[in-house]
N, C-alpha and C positions, 0 to 999 in steps of 0.2 A: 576927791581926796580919800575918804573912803576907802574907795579899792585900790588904792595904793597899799593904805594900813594891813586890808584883810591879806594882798597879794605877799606884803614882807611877814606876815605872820606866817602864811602856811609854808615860804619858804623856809623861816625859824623852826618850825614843827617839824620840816621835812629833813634836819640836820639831825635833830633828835630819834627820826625813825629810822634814818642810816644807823643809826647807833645803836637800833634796835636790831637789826638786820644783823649784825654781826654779835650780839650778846646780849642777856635781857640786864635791866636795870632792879637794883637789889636794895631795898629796902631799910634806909639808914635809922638806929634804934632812937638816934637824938630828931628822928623826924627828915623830910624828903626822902630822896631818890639817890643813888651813887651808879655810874658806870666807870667801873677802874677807880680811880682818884677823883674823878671829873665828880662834882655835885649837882644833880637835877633839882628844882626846888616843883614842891606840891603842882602849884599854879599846870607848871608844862604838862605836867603825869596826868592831872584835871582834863583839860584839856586833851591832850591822846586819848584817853578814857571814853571823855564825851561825845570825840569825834568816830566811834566806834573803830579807831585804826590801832589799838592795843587793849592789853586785859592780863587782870593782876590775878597772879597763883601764889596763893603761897607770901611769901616776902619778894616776891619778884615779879615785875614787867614785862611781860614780852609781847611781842609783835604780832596781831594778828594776822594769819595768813590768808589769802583768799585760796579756796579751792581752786587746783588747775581741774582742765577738762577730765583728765584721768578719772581724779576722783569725783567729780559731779556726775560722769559716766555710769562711776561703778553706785555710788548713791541711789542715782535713777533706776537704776538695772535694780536694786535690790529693795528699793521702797516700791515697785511695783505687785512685787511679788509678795501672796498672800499666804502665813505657814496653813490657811483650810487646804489650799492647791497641793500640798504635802502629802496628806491624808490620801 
């Protein structure tokens, strides 16, 4: 029963980060989250947080993104390289 609970949760969470996918979640001054009209409360933001699948700037939410290959590419390419080899 169990991973029933955990399995409807991550798909509750996964509704929330469509949501992030399209615009970050903005910071309400009376407390939680808003996206548009729609109210997020603390708890879900906790949680995305926790799960390292989002991260707060500012008054705003947004979505972490995972590096594509491009940019892990160009990272590797250029953390290899030392500025002494310059010289």
């Amino acid at each position: 029963m169990g991973a029933v609970m955990a399995d409807d949760k991550f798909q509750y969470d996964r509704n929330y980060l469509r949501l992030l996918e399209l615009s970050p979640f903005e910071r309400r001054p009376r407390g939680g989250w808003r996206f548009g009209t729609k109210i997020i409360s603390d708890v879900i933001v906790d949680r995305l947080l926790a799960s390292g699948r989002a991260e707060v700037s500012g008054v705003y939410l947004f979505l972490k993104r995972k590096p594509n290959e491009r940019e892990r590419d160009h990272r590797e390419k250029f953390s290899s390289v030392s500025l002494l080899d310059a010289t």
